[in-house]
TISE-610923 format. One record per residue (C-alpha): residue number from 1; residue in three letters; x negated, y negated, z. Coordinates in nm, 3 decimals. Example, Ala and Ser with C-alpha at 12.3 -4.5 7.8 and 13.67 -1.06 7.14 Angstrom:
2
1;Ala;-1.230;0.450;0.780 $
2;Ser;-1.367;0.106;0.714 $
***
This chain:
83
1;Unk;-0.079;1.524;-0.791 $
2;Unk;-0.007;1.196;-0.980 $
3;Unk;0.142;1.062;-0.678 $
4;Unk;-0.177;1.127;-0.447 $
5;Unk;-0.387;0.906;-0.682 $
6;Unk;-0.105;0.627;-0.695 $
7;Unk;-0.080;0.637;-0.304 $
8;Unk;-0.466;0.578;-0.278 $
9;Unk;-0.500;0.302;-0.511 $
10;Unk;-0.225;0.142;-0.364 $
11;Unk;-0.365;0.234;0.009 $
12;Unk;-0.689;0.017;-0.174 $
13;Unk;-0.509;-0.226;-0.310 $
14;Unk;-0.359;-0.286;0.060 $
15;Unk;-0.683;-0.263;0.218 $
16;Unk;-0.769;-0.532;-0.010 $
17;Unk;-0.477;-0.776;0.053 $
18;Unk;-0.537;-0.744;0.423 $
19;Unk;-0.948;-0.829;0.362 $
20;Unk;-0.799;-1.092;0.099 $
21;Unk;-0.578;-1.249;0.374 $
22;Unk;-0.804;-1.193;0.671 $
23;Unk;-1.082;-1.379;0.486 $
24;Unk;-0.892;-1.708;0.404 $
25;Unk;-0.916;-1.588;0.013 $
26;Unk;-0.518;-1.632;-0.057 $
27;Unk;-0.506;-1.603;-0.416 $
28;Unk;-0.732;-1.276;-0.384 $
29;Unk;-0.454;-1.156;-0.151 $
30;Unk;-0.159;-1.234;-0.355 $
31;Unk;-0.344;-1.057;-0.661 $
32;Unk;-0.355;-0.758;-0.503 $
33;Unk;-0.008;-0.726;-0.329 $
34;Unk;0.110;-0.781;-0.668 $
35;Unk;-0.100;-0.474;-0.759 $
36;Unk;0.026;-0.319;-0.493 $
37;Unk;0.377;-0.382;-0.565 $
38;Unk;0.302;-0.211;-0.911 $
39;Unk;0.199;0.083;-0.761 $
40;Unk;0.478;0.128;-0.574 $
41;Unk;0.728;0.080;-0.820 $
42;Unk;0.519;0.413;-1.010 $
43;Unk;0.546;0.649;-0.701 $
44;Unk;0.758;0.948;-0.746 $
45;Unk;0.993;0.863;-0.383 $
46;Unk;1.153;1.216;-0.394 $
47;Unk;0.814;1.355;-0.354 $
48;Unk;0.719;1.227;-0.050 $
49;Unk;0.766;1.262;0.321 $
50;Unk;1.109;1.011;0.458 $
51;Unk;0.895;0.809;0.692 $
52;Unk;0.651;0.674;0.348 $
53;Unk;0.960;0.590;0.168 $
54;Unk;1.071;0.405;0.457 $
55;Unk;0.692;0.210;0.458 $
56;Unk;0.701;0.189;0.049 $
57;Unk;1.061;0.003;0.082 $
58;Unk;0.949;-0.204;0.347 $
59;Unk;0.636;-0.372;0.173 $
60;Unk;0.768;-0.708;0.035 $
61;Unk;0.610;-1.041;-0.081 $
62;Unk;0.557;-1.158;0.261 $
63;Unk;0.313;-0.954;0.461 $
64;Unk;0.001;-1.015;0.737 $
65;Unk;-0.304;-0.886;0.741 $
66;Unk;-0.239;-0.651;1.024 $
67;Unk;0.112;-0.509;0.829 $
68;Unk;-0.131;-0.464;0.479 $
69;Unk;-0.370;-0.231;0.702 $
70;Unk;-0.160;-0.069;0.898 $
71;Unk;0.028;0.021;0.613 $
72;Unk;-0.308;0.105;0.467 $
73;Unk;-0.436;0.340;0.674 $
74;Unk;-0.092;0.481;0.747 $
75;Unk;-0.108;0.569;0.342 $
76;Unk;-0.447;0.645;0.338 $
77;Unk;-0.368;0.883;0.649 $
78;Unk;-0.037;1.090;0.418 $
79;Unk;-0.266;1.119;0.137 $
80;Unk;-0.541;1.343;0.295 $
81;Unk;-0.303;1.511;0.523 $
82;Unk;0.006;1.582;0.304 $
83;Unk;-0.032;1.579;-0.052 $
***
């Protein structure tokens, strides 16, 4: 259960970098990949399904705005489905 709320926020806090970066607003971006980064450091990885790990390892520093919402919604998508 703890890991359903950490994979939403950080599904948020993705949503928001890809907004963030979208918009021009770079600092608001970094802010919350940093967040985001957080988040994923907290998630319980032997809890969840191979192909998130594989996502959660793959979210670095350097990201796009179409990678942060993809990786949203792909998030998003586990946590209503799965957990």
């Amino acid at each position: 259960m703890q890991n359903k709320y950490i994979l939403e926020s950080l599904a948020s806090d993705l949503k928001r970098v890809a907004l963030g970066l979208h918009r021009g607003s770079n600092e608001m971006a970094k802010r919350f990949l940093h967040e985001s980064l957080k988040r994923r450091d907290e998630i319980e990885m032997r809890e969840v399904a191979p192909y998130i790990k594989k996502l959660l390892n793959n979210l670095s520093q350097e990201i796009d705005a179409e990678s942060a919402l993809m990786y949203s919604t792909l998030i998003q998508n586990y946590t209503q489905r799965k957990i």
